[in-house]
C-alpha positions in Angstrom: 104.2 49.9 91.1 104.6 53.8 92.8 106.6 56.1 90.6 110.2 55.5 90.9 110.3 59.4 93.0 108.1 57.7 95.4 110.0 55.1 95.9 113.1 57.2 97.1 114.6 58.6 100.5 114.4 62.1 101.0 117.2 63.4 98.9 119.3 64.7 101.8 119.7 61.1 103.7 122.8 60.0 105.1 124.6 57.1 106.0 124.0 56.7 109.9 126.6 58.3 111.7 129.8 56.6 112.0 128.5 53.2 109.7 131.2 52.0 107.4 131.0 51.8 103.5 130.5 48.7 101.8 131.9 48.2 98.4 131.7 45.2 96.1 132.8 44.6 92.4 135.7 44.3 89.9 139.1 44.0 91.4 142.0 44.1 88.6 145.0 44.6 87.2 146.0 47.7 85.2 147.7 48.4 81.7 148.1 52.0 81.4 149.9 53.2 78.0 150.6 56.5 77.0 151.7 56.9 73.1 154.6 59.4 72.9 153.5 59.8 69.3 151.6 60.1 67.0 152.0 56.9 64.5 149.6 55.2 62.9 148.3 51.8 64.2 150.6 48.5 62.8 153.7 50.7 63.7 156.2 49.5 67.0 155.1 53.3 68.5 157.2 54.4 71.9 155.0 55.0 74.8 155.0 54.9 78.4 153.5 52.1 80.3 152.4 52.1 83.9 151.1 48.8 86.0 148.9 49.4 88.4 145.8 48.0 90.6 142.6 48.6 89.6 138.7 47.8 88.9 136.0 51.0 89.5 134.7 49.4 92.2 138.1 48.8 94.4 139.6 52.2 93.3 136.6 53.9 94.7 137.1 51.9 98.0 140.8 52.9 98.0 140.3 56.3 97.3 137.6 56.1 100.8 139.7 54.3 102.4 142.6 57.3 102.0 140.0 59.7 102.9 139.4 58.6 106.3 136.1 56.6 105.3 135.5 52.9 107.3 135.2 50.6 104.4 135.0 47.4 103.3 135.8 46.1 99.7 134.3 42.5 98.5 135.2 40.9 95.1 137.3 38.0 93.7 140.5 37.7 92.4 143.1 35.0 90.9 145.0 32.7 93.5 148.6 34.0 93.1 147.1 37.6 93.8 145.0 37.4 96.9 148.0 38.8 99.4 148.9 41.4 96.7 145.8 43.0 96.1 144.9 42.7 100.4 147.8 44.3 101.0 147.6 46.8 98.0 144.0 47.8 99.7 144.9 47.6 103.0 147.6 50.6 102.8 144.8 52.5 101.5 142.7 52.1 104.2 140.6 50.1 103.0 139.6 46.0 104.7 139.4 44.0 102.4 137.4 40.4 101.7 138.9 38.9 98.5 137.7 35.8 97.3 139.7 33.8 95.1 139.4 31.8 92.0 141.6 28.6 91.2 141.4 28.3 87.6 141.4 32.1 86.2 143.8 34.8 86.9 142.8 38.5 88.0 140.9 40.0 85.5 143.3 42.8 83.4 142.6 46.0 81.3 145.1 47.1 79.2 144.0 51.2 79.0 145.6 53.2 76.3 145.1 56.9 77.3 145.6 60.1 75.1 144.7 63.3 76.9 141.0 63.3 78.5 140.5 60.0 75.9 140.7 56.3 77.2 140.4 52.8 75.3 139.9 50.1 77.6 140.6 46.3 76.1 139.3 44.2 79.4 139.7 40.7 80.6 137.4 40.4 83.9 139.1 37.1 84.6 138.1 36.0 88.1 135.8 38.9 89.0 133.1 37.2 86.1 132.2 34.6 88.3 131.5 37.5 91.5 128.1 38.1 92.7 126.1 40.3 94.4 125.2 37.1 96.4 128.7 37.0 97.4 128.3 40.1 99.8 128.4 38.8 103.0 125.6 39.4 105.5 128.1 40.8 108.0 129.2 43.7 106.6 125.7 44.6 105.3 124.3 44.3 108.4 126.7 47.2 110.0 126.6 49.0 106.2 125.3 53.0 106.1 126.0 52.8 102.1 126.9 50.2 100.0 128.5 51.0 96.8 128.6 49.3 93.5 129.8 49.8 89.7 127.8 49.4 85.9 130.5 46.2 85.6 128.6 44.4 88.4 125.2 45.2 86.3 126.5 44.1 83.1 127.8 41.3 84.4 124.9 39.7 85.9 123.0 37.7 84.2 119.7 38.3 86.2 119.2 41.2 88.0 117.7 38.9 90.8 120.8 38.9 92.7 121.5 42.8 92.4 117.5 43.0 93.5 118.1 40.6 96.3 121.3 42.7 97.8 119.4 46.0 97.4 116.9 44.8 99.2 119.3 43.6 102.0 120.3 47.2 102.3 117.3 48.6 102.6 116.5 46.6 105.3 119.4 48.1 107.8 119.0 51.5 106.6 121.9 51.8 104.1 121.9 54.0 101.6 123.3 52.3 97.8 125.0 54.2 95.5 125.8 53.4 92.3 128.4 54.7 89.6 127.4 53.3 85.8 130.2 53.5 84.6 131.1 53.8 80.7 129.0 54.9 78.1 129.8 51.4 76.3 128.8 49.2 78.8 124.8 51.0 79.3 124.8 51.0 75.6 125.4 47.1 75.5 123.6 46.5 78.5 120.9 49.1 77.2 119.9 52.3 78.8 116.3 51.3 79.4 117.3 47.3 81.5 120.3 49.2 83.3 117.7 52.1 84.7 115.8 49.6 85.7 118.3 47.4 87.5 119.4 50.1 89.4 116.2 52.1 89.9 115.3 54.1 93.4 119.1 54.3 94.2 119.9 57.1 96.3 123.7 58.1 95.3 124.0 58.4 91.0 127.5 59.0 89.6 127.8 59.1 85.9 130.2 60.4 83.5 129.2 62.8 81.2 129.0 60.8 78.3 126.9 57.8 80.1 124.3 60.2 81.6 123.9 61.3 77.9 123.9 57.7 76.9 121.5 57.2 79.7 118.9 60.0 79.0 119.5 60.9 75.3 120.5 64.4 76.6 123.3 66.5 76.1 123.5 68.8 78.7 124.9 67.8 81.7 122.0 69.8 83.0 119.5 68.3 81.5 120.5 65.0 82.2 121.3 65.3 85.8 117.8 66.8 86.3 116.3 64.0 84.2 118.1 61.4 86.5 117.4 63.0 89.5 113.8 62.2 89.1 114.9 58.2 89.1 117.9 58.8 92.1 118.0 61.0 95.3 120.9 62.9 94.1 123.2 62.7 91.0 126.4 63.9 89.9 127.3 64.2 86.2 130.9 64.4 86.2 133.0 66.1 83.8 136.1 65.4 81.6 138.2 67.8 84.2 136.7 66.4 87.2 134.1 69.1 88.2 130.4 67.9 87.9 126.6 69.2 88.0 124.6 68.6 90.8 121.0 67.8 90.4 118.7 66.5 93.3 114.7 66.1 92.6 113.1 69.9 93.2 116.1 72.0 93.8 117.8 73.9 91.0 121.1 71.9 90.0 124.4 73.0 91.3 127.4 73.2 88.8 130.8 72.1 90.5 134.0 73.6 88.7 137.3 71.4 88.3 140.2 71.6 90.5 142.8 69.6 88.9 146.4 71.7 88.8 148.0 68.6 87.2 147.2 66.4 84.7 148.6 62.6 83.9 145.5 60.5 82.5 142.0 60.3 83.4 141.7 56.9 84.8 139.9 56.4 88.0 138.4 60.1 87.9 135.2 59.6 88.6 136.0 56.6 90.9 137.8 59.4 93.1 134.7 61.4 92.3 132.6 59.1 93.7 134.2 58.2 96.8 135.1 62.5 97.7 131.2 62.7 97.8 130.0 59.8 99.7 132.9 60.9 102.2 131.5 64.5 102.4 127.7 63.5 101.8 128.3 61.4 105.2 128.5 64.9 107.5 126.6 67.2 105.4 123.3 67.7 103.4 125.0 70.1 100.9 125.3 68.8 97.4 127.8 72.2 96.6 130.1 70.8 99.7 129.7 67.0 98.6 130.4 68.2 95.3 133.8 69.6 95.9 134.6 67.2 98.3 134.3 65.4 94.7 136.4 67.7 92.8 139.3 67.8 94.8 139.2 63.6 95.4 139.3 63.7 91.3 141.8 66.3 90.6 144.2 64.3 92.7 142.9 61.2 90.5 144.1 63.6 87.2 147.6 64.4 89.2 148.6 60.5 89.3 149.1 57.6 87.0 146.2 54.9 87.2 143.4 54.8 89.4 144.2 54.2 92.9 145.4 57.4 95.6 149.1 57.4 95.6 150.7 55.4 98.2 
């Protein structure tokens, strides 16, 4: 097999002008608490707790969809919620094809969040038993990137079926993305099987602390040029929302955070995510699909939960 550099695109391809974005994965339901104090754990501790829809995969379609992008989110939910979460995705924009499951309910995470730091306590319900298989051929077909989470990777339990839906892609011309992410679930999964599953992909959005998990490096620097040599571009991106740049060749470009206004970090790199596939669509610059990031994830920082607001 070719190194993994020779298997990629050029680094500046695009989606083909005026294809829509196809996203599959976790669809769920949202937890968010946010301790008022300090109290030790076996205490009743006041806190604020928000509801909200969510899952990496169908924030980063929302936050598309309120961007303007044509997209298209696939994944499963429980009975009693298929009009909900339609409708919840439709306002953002976004055309949705929800499968649903009959005996488990919508998968939940309860997220507790203090400042930048977030424990997540998840339940993937109905979205366990969704595939990559379950894409349909349709909207691959008209796809110029498809877009997918690490959940959908750890999930799997072959990475025939990811393989097989890559391959589908490649076939029309679509660019895949991919964003990893937590740290926790590549270290379960382990670093070396989840760069493999997702080798030659041509959009790479970790966090931080999952590129380091990734590469064994702590610079963001170092470990978006490191990744860059196994994905056309990647974006490390930062606690506050700003990110380094790195594409195979060129010197890696560091993007500053924007955020004025700060509620919790969920979702951040989710809005990340989708601001640079909506700017990487028109232009070849990684600094201007960069910030296009930025400011997609300081709005992320400025709301509770994951989703744009309404």
């Amino acid at each position: 097999m070719p190194p993994a550099h020779d298997r990629l695109r050029p680094p500046d391809a695009r989606p083909r002008p005026g294809s829509p974005v196809v996203v599959f994965g976790d669809v769920l339901d949202d937890i968010i608490v946010m301790p008022r104090t300090a109290d030790p754990a076996g205490t009743e501790t006041a806190a604020t707790i928000r509801h909200r829809a969510g899952g990496s995969a169908a924030n980063t379609a929302a936050w598309l969809g309120s961007l303007g992008v044509d997209v298209s989110f696939v994944g499963r939910v429980g009975t009693a919620d298929l009009q909900r979460h339609a409708q919840l995705l439709a306002n953002a924009g976004v055309s949705a094809r929800l499968a649903y499951d009959a005996h488990d309910p919508t998968g939940t995470v309860v997220i507790t969040v203090d400042g930048t730091s977030r424990t997540m306590f998840t339940d993937r319900g109905a979205g366990a038993s969704f595939g990559p298989d379950d894409v349909p051929d349709d909207l691959v077909a008209r796809a110029g990137l498809v877009h997918f989470t690490g959940y959908t990777v750890a999930q799997s339990r072959s990475p025939v079926a990811l393989r097989r839906l890559l391959a589908r892609a490649r076939e029309v011309g679509a660019l895949v993305s991919v964003a990893p992410g937590s740290a926790s679930v590549v270290r379960r999964f382990g670093a070396p099987a989840f760069l493999a599953a997702v080798e030659g992909a041509d959009l790479f959005f970790p966090s931080r602390e999952t590129a380091r998990e990734l590469t064994g490096l702590e610079q963001p620097t170092g470990s978006a040029e490191a990744l860059a040599d196994r994905f056309g571009v990647v974006a490390v991106v930062d606690d506050d929302g700003g990110a380094t740049v790195a594409t195979r060749g060129l010197p890696p470009v560091t993007v500053d955070g924007v955020a004025t206004r700060w509620v919790d970090s969920v979702g951040l790199v989710d809005a990340f995510s989708a601001g640079f596939i909506a700017a990487w669509a028109t232009s070849r610059s990684l600094g201007v699909a960069g910030r296009s990031g930025a400011r997609a994830a300081a709005r992320a920082a400025g709301v509770a939960g994951g989703r744009p607001p309404s």
